[in-house]
DSSP file (Angstrom, degrees, kcal/mol; ACC not computed):
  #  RESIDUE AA STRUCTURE BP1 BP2  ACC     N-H-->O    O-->H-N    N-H-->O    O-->H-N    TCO  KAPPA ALPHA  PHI   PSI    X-CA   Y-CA   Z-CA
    1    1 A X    >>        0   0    0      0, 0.0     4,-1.9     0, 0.0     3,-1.0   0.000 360.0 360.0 360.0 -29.2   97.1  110.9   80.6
    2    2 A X  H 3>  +     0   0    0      1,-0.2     4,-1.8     2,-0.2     5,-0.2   0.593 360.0  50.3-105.3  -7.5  100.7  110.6   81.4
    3    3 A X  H 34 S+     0   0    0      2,-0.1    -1,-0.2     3,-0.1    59,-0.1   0.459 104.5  60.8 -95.0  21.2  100.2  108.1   84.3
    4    4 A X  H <> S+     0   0    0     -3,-1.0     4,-3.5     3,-0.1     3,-0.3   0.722 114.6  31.8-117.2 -67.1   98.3  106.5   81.8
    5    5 A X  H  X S+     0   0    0     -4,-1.9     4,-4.6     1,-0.2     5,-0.3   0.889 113.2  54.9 -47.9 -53.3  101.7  106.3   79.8
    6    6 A X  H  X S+     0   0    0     -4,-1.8     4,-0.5     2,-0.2    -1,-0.2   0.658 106.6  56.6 -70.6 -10.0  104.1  106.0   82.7
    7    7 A X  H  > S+     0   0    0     -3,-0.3     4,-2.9     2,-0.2    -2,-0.2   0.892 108.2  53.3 -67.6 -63.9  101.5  102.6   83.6
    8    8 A X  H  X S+     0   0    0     -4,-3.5     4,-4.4     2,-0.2     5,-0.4   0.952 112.9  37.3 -28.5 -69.6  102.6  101.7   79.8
    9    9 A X  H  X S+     0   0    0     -4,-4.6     4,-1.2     1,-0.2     5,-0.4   0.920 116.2  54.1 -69.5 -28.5  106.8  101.9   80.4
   10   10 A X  H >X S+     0   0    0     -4,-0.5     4,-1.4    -5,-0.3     3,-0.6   0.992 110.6  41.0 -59.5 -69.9  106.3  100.5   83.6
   11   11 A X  H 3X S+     0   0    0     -4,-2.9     4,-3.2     1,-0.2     5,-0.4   0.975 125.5  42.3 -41.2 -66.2  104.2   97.2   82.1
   12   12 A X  H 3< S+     0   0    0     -4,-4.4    -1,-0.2     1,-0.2    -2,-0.2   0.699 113.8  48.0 -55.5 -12.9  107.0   97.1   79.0
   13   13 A X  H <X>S+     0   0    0     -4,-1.2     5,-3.3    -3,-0.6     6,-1.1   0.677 114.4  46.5-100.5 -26.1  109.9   97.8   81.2
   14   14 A X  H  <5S+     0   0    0     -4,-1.4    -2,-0.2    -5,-0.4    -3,-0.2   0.981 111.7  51.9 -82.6 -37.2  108.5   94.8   83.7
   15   15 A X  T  <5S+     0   0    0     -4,-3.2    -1,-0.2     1,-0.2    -3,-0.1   0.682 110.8  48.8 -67.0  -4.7  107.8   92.1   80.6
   16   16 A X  T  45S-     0   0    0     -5,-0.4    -1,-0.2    -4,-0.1    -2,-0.2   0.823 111.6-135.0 -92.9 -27.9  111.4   92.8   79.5
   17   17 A X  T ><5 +     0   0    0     -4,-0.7     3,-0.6    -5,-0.0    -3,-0.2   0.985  43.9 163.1  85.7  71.3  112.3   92.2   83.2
   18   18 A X  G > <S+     0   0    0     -5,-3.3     3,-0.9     1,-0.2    -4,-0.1   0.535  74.8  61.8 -69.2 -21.7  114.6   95.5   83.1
   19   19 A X  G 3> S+     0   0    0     -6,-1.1     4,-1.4     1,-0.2     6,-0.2   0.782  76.9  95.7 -75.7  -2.1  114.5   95.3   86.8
   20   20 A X  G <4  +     0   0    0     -3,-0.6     2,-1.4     1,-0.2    -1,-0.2   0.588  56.9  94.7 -79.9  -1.8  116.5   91.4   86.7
   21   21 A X  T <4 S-     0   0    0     -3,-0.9    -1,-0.2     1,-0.1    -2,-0.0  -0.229 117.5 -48.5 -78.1  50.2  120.0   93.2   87.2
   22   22 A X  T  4 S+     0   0    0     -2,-1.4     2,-0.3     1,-0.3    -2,-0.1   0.031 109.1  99.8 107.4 -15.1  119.6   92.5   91.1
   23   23 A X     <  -     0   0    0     -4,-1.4    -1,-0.3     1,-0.1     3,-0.1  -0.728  68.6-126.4-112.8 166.6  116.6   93.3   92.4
   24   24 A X  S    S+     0   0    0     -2,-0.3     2,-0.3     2,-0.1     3,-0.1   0.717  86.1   0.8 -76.5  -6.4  113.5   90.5   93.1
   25   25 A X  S  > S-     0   0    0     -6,-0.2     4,-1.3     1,-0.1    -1,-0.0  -0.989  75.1-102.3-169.1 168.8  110.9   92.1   91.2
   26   26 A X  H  > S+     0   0    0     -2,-0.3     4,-1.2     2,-0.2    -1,-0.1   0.919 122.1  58.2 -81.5 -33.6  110.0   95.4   89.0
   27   27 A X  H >> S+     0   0    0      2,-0.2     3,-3.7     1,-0.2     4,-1.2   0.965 100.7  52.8 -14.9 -91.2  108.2   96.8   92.4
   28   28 A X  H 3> S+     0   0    0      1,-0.3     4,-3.9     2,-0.2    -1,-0.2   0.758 117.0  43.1 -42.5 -39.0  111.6   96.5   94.5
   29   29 A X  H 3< S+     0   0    0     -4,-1.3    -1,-0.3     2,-0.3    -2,-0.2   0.653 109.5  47.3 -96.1   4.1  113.2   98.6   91.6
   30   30 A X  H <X S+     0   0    0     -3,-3.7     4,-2.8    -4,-1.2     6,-0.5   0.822 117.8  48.9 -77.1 -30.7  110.8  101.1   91.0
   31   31 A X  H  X S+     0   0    0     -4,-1.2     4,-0.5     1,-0.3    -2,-0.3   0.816 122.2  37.4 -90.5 -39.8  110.9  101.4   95.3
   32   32 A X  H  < S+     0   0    0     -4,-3.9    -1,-0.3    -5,-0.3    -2,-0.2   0.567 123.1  34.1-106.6  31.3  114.7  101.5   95.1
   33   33 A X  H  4 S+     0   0    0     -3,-0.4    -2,-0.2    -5,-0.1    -3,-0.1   0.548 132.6  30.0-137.4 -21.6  115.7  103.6   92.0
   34   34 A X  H  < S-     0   0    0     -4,-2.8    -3,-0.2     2,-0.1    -2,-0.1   0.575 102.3-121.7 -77.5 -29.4  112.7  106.0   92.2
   35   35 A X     <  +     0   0    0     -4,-0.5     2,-0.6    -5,-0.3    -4,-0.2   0.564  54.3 159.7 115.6  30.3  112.1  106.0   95.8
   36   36 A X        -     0   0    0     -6,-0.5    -1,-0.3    -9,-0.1     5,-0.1  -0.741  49.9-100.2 -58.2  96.4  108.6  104.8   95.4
   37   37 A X     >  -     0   0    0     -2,-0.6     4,-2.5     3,-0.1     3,-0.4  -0.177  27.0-122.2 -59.5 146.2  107.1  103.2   98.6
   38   38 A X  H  > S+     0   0    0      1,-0.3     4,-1.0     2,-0.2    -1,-0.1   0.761 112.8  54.3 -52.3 -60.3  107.3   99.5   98.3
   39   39 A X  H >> S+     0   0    0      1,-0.2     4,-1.7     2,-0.2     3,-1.0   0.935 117.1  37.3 -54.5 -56.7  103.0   99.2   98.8
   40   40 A X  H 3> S+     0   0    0     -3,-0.4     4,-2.9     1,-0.3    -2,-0.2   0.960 113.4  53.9 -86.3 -37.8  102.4  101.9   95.4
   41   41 A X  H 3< S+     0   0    0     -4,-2.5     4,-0.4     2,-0.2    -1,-0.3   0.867 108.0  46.4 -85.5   1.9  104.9  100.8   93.5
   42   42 A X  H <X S+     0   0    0     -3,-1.0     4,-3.3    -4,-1.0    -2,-0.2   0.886 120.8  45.8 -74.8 -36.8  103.5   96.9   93.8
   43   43 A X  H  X S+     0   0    0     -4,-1.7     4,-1.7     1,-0.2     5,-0.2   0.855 110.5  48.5 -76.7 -37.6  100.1   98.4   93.0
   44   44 A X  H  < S+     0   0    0     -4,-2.9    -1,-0.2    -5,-0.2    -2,-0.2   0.632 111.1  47.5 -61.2 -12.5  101.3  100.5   90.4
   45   45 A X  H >> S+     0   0    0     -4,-0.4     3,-2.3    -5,-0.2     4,-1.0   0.911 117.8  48.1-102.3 -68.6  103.3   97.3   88.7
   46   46 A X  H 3X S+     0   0    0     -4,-3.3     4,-1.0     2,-0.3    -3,-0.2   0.784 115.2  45.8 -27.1 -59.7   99.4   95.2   89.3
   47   47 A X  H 3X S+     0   0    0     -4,-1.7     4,-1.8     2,-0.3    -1,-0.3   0.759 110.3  49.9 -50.8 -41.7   97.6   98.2   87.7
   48   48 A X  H <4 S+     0   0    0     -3,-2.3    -2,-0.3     1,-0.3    -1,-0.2   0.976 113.4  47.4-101.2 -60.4   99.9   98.4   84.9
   49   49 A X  H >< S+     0   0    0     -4,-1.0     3,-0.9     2,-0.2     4,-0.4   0.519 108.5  54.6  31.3 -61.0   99.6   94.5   84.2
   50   50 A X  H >< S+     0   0    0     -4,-1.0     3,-3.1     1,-0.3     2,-0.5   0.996 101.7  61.8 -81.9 -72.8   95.6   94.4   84.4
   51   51 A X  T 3< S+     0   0    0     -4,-1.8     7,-0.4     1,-0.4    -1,-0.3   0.072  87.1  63.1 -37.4 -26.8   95.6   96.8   82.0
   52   52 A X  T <  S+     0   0    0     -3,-0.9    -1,-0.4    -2,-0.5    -2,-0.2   0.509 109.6  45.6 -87.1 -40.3   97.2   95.0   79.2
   53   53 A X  S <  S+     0   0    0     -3,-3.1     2,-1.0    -4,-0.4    -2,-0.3   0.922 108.2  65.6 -86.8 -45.6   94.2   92.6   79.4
   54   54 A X     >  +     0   0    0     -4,-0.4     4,-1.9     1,-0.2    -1,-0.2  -0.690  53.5 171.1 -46.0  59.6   91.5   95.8   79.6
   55   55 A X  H  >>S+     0   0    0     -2,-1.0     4,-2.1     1,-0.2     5,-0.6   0.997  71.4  46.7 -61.7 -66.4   91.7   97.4   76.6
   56   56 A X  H  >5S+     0   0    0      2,-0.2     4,-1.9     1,-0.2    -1,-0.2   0.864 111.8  44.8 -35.6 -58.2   88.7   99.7   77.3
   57   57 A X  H  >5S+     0   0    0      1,-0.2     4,-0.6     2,-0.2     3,-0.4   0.988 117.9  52.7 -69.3 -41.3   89.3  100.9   80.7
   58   58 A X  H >X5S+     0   0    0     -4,-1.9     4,-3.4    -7,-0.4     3,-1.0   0.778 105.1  50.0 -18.4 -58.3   92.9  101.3   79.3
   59   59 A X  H 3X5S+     0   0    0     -4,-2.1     4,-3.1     1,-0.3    -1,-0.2   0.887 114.7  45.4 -84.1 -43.5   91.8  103.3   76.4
   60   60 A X  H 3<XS+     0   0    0     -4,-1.9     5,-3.6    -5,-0.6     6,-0.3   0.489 109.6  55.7 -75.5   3.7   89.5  105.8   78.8
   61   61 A X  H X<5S+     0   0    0     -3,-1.0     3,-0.7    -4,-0.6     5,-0.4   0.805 113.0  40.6-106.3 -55.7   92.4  106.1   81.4
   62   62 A X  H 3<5S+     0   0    0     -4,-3.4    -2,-0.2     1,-0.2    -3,-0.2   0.901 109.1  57.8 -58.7 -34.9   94.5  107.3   78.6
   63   63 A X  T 3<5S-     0   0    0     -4,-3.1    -1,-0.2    -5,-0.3    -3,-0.1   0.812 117.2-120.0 -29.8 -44.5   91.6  109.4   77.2
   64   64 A X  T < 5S+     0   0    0     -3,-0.7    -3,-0.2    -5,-0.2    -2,-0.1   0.817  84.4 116.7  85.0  36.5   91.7  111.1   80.9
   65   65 A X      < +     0   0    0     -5,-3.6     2,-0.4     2,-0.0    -4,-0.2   0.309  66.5  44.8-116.8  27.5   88.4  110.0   81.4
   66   66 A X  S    S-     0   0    0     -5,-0.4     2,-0.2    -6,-0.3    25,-0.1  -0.971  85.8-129.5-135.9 151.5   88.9  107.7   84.2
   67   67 A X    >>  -     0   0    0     -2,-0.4     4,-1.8    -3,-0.1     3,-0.8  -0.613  29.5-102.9 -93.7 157.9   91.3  108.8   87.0
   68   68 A X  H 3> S+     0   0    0     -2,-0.2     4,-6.0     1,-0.2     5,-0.2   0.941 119.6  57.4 -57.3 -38.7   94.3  106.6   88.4
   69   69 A X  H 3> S+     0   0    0      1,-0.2     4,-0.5     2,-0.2    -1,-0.2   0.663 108.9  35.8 -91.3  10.7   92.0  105.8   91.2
   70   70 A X  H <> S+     0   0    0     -3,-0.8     4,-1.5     2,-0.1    -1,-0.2   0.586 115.7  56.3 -99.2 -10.6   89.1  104.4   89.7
   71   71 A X  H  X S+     0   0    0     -4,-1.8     4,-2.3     2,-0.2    -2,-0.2   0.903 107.4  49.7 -70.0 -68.3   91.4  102.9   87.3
   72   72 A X  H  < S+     0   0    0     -4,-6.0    -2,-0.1     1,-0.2    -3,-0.1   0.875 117.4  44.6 -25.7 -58.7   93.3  101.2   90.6
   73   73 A X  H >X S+     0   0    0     -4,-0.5     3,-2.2    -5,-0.2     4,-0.8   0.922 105.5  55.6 -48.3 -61.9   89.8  100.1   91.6
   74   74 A X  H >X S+     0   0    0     -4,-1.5     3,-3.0     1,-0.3     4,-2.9   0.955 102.9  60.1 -39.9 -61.2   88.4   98.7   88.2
   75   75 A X  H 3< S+     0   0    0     -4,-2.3    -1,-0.3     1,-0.3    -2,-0.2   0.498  91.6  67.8 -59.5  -6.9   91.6   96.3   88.0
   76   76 A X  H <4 S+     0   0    0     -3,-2.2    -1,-0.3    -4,-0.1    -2,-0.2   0.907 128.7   3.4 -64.5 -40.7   90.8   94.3   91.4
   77   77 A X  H << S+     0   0    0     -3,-3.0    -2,-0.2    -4,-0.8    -3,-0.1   0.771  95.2 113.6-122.9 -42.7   88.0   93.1   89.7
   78   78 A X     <  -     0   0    0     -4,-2.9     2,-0.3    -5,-0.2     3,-0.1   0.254  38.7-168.5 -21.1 161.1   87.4   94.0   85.7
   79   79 A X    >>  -     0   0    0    -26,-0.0     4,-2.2     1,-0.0     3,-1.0  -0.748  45.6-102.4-155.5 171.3   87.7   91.0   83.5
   80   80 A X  T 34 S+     0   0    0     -2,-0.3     4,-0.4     1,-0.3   -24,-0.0   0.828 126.4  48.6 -81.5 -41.0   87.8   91.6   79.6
   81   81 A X  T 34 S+     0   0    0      1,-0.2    -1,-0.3     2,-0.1     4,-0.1   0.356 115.5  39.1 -88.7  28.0   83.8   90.4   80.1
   82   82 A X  T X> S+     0   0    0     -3,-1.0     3,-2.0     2,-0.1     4,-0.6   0.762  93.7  93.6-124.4 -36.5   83.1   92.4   82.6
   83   83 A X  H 3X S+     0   0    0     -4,-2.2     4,-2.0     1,-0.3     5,-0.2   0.483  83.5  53.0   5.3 -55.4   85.0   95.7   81.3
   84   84 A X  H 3> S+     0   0    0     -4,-0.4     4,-1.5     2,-0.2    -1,-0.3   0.957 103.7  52.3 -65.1 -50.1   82.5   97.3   79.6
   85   85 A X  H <> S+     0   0    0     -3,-2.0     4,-2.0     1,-0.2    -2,-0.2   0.848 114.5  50.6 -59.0 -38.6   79.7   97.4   82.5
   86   86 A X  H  X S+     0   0    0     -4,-0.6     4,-1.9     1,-0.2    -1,-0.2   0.814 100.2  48.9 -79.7 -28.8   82.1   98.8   84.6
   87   87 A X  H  X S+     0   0    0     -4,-2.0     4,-1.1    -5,-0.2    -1,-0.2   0.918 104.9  61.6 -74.2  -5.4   83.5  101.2   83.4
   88   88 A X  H >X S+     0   0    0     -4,-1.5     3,-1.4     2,-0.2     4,-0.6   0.996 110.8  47.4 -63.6 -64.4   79.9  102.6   82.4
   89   89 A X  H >X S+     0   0    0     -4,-2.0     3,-3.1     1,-0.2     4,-0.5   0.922 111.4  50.6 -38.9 -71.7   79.3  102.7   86.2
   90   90 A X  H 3< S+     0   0    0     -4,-1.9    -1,-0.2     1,-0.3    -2,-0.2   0.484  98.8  63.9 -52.9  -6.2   82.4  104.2   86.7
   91   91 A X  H << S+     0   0    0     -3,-1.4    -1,-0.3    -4,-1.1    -2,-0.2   0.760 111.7  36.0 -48.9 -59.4   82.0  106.8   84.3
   92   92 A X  H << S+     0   0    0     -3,-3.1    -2,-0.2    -4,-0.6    -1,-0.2   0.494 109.9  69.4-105.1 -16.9   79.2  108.2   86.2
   93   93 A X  S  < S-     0   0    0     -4,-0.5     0, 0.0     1,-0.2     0, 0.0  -0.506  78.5-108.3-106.5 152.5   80.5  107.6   90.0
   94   94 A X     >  -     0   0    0     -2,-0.2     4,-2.5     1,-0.1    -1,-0.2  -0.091  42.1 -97.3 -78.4-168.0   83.4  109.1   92.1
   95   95 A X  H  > S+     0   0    0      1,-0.2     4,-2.6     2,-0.2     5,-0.2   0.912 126.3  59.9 -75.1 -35.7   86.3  107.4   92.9
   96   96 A X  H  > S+     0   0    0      1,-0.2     4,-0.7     2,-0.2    -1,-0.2   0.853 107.8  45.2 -48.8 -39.1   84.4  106.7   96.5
   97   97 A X  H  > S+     0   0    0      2,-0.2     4,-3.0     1,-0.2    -1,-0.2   0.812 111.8  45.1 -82.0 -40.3   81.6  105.0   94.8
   98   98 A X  H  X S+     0   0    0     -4,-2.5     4,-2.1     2,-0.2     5,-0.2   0.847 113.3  52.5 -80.2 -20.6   83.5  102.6   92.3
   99   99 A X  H  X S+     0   0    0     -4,-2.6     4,-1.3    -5,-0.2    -2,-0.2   0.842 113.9  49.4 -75.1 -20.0   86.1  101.6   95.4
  100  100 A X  H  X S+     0   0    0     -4,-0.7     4,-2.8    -5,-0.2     5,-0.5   0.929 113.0  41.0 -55.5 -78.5   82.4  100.9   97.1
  101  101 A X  H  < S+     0   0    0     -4,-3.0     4,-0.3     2,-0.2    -2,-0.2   0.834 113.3  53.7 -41.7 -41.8   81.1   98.8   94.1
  102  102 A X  H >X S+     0   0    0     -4,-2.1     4,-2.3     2,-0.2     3,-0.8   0.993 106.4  57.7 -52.9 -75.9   84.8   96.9   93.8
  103  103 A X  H >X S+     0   0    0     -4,-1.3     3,-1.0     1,-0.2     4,-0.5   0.846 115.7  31.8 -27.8 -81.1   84.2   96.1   97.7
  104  104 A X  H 3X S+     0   0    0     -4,-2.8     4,-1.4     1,-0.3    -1,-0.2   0.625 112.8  61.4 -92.3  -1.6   80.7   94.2   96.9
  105  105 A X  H <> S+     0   0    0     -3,-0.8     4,-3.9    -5,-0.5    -1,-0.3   0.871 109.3  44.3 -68.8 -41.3   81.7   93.0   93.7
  106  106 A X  H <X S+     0   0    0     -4,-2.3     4,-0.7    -3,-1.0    -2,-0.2   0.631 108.7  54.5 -73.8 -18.4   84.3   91.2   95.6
  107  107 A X  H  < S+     0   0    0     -4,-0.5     4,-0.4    -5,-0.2    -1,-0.3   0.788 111.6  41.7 -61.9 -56.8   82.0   90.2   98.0
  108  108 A X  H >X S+     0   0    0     -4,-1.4     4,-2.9     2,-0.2     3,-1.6   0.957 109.3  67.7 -64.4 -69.9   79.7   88.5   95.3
  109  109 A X  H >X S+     0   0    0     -4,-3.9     4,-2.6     1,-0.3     3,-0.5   0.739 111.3  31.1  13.0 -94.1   83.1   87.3   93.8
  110  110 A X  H 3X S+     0   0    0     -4,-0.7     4,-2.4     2,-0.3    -1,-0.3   0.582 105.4  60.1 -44.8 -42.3   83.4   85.3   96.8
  111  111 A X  H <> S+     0   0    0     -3,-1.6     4,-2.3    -4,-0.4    -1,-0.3   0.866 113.1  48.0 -83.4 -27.6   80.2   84.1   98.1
  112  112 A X  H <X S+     0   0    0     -4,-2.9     4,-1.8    -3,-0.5    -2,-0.3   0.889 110.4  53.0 -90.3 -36.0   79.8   82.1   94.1
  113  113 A X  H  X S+     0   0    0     -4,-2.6     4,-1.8    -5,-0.5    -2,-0.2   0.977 112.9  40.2 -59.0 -45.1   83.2   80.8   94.5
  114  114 A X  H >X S+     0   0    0     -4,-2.4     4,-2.1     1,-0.2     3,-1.4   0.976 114.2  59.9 -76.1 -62.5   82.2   79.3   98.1
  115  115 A X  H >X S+     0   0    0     -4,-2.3     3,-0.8     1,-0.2     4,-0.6   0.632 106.4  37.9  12.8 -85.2   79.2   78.4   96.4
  116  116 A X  H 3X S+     0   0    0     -4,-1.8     4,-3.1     1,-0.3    -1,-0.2   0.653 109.4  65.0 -75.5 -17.8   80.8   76.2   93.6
  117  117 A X  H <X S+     0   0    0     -4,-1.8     4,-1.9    -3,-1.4    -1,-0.3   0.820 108.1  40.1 -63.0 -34.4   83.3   74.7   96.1
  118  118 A X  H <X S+     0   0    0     -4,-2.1     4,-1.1    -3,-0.8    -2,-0.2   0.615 113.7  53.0 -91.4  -4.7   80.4   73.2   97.9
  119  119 A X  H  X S+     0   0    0     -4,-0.6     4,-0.7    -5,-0.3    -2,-0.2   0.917 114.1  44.3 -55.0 -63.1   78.7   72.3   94.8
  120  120 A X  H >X S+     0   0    0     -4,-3.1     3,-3.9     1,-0.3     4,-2.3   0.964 112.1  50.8 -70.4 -65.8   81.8   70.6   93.8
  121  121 A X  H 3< S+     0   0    0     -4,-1.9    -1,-0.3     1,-0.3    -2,-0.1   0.832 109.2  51.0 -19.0 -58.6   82.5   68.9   97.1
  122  122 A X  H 3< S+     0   0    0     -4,-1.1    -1,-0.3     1,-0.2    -2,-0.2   0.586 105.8  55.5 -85.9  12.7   79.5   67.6   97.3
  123  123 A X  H << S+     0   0    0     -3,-3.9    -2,-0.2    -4,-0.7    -1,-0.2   0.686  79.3 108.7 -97.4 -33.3   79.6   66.2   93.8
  124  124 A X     <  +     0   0    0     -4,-2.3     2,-0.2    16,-0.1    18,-0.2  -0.210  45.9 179.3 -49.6 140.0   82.7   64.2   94.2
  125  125 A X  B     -A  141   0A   0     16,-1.2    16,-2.1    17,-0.0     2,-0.3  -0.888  23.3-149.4-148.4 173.4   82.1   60.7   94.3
  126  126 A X        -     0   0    0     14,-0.2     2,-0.5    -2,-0.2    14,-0.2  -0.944  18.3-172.2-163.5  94.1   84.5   57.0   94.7
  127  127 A X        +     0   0    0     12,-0.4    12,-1.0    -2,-0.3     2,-0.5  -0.933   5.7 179.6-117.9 130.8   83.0   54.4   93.0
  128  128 A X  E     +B  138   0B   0     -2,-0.5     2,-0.3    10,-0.2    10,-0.2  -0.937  12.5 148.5-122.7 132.7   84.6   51.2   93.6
  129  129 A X  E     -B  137   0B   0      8,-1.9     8,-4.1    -2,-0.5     2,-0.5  -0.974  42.0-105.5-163.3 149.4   83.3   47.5   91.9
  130  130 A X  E     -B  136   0B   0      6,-0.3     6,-0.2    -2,-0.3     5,-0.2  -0.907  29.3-131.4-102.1 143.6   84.7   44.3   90.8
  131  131 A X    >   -     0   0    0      4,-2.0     3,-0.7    -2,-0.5     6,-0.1  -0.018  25.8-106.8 -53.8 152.4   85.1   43.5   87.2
  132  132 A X  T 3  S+     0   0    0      1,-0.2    -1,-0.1     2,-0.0    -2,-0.0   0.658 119.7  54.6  -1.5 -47.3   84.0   40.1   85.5
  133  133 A X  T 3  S-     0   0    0      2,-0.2    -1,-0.2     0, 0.0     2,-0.0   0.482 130.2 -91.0 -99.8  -3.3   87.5   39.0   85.3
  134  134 A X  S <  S+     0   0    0     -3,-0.7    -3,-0.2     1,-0.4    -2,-0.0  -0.415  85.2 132.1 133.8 -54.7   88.4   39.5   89.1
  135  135 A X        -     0   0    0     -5,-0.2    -4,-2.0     1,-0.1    -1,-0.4  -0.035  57.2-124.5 -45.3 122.3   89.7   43.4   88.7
  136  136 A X  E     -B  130   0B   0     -6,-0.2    -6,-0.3    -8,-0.0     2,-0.2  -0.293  24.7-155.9 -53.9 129.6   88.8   46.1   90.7
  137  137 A X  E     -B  129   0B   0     -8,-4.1    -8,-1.9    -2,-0.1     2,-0.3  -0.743   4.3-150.5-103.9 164.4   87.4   49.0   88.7
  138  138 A X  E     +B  128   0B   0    -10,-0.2     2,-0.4    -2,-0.2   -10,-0.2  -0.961  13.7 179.0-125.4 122.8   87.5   52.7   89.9
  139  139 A X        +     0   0    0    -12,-1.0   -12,-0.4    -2,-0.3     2,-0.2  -0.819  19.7 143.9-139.0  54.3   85.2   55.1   89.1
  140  140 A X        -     0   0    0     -2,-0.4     2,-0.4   -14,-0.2   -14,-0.2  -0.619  33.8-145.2-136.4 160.5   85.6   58.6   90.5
  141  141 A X  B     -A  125   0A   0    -16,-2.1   -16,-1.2    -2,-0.2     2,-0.1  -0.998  24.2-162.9-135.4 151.2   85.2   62.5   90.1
  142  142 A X        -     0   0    0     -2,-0.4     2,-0.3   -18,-0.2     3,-0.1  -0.110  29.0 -94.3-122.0-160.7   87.4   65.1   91.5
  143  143 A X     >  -     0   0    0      1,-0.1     4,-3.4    -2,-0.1     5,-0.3  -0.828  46.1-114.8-131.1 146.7   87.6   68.6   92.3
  144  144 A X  H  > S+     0   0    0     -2,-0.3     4,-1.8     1,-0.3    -1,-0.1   0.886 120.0  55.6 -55.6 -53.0   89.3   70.4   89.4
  145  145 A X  H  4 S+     0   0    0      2,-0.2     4,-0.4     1,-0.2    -1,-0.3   0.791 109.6  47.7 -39.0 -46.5   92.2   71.2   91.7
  146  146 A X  H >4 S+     0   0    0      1,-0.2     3,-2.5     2,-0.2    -2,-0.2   0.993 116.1  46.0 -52.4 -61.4   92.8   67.1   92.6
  147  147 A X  H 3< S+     0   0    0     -4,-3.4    -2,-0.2     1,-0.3    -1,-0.2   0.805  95.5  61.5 -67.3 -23.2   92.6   66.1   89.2
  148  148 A X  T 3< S+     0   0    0     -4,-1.8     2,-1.0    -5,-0.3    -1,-0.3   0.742  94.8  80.3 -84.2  15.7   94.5   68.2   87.5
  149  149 A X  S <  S-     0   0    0     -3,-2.5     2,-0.3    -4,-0.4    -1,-0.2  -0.800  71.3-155.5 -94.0 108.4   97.5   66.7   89.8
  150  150 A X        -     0   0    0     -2,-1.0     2,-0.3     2,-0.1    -3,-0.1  -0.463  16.5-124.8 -73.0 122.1   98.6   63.4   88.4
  151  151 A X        -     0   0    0     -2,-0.3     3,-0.5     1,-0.1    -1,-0.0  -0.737  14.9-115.5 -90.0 156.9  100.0   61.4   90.6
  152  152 A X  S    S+     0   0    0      1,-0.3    -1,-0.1    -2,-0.3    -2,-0.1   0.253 107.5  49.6 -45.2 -34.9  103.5   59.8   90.2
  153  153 A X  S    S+     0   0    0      2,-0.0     2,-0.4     0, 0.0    -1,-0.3  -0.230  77.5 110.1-136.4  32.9  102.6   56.4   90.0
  154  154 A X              0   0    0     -3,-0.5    -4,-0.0     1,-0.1     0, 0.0  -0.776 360.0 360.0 -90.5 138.7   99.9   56.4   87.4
  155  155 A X              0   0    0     -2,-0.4    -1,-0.1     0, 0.0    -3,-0.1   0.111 360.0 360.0-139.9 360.0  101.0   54.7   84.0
């Protein structure tokens, strides 16, 4: 419960950007002003972040029914729709078992992201034709990342 809290001032203390009076990040000043190794206090600043979007694993981490390090785990991966399902697993599982579950979630993650990248690749297309009046028309689809950069010399 009180890392539950100290997660809290830590999240409030970073959107208020107490740490901008010289140091690069709320990390670097938790690591020089508590003495907090560089690595836990970036994961503790991440943690304390995800959490803000999680209300649910939040609410059972303050509860004390979740430990910091299934809490640590959940946040790699949780989403506000996914929130619920895990933490039910985690509920029932050690900390070994949800950092297990995080691991092939992350796995899954991944293989449907390369998945839709080659769905999308192979959907892109360049269609090129001339008009009635003489003009070339263009015709194309892009990969969400292409398009949403406009180039410079578009009017």
């Amino acid at each position: 419960m009180a890392r539950a809290r100290l997660l809290e001032m830590i999240r409030e203390f970073d959107v208020r950007v107490g740490w901008g009076n010289g140091f690069q990040s709320c990390a670097h000043w938790l690591n020089y002003r508590i003495g907090l190794g560089l690595h836990a206090a970036r994961e503790q600043v991440r943690v304390a972040r995800a959490l803000a979007t999680l209300p649910l694993i939040a609410q059972a981490f303050a509860r004390g029914q979740l430990s910091y390090s299934k809490v640590r785990a959940l946040t790699r991966v949780a989403t506000p729709e996914t929130e619920e399902r895990l933490l039910k697993f985690a509920g029932h599982g050690t900390a070994a078992h949800v950092e297990r579950l995080v691991g092939a979630w992350r796995q899954i993650d991944r293989a449907a992201e390369h998945q839709l990248t080659a769905q999308r690749q192979k959907s892109r297309t360049l269609y090129l034709y001339q008009d009635d009046d003489g003009m070339v028309v263009i015709r194309g689809r892009l990969t969400p990342e292409v398009g949403s950069s406009k180039p410079t010399h578009w009017r």
